[in-house]
N, C-alpha and C positions, 0 to 999 in steps of 0.2 A: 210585783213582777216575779213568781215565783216561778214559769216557764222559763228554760234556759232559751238563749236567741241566738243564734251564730250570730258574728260581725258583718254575715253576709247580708241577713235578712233585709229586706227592703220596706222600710218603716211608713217613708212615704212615698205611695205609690205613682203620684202625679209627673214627680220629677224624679225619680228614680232613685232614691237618698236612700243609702243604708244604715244600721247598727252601727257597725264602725265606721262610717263616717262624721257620724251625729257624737261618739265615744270621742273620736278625736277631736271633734271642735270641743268640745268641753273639757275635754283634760289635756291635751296642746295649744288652745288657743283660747281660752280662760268664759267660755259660754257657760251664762250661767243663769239665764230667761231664755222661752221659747221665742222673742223677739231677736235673740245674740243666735241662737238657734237656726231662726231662718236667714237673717242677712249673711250668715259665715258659708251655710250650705244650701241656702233655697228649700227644704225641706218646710213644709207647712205653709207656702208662700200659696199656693193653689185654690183648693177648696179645702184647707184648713181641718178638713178631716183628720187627720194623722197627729193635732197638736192637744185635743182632748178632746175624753167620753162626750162634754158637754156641743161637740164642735161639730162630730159627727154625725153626719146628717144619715150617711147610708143605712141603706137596709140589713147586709151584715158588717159587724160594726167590727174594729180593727182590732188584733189581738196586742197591739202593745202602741202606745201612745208618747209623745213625745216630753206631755211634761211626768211620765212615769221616769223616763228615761236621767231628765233631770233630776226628778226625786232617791232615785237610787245614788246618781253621783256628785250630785250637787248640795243636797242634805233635804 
């Protein structure tokens, strides 16, 4: 993840779920799989696009993914 992201950016596009939304379930509310992920914020619950490279099915494929997001703060 070496692009910085505002808190704003919208991670996943289906439902609307931002950076820091997806920041705070992880570090206020102890998420720590893209599974804790989606039931805390609905985020990846869709077409699952936005939870990994592997997932994403589109033609252009999304600049930041969900279990990056975990890997930076989750270890």
């Amino acid at each position: 993840m070496a692009k910085k992201f505002p808190h704003s950016y919208e991670v996943c596009k289906c439902k609307h779920v931002t950076l820091g939304e997806i920041i705070h379930a992880i570090k206020e509310r102890d998420a720590t799989t893209v599974e804790d992920i989606v039931q805390l914020t609905d985020a990846g619950s869709s077409c699952k696009c936005c939870q990994c490279p592997e997932k994403d099915i589109g033609s252009e494929k999304m600049e930041l993914y969900i279990t990056q997001i975990l890997n930076k703060f989750v270890g």
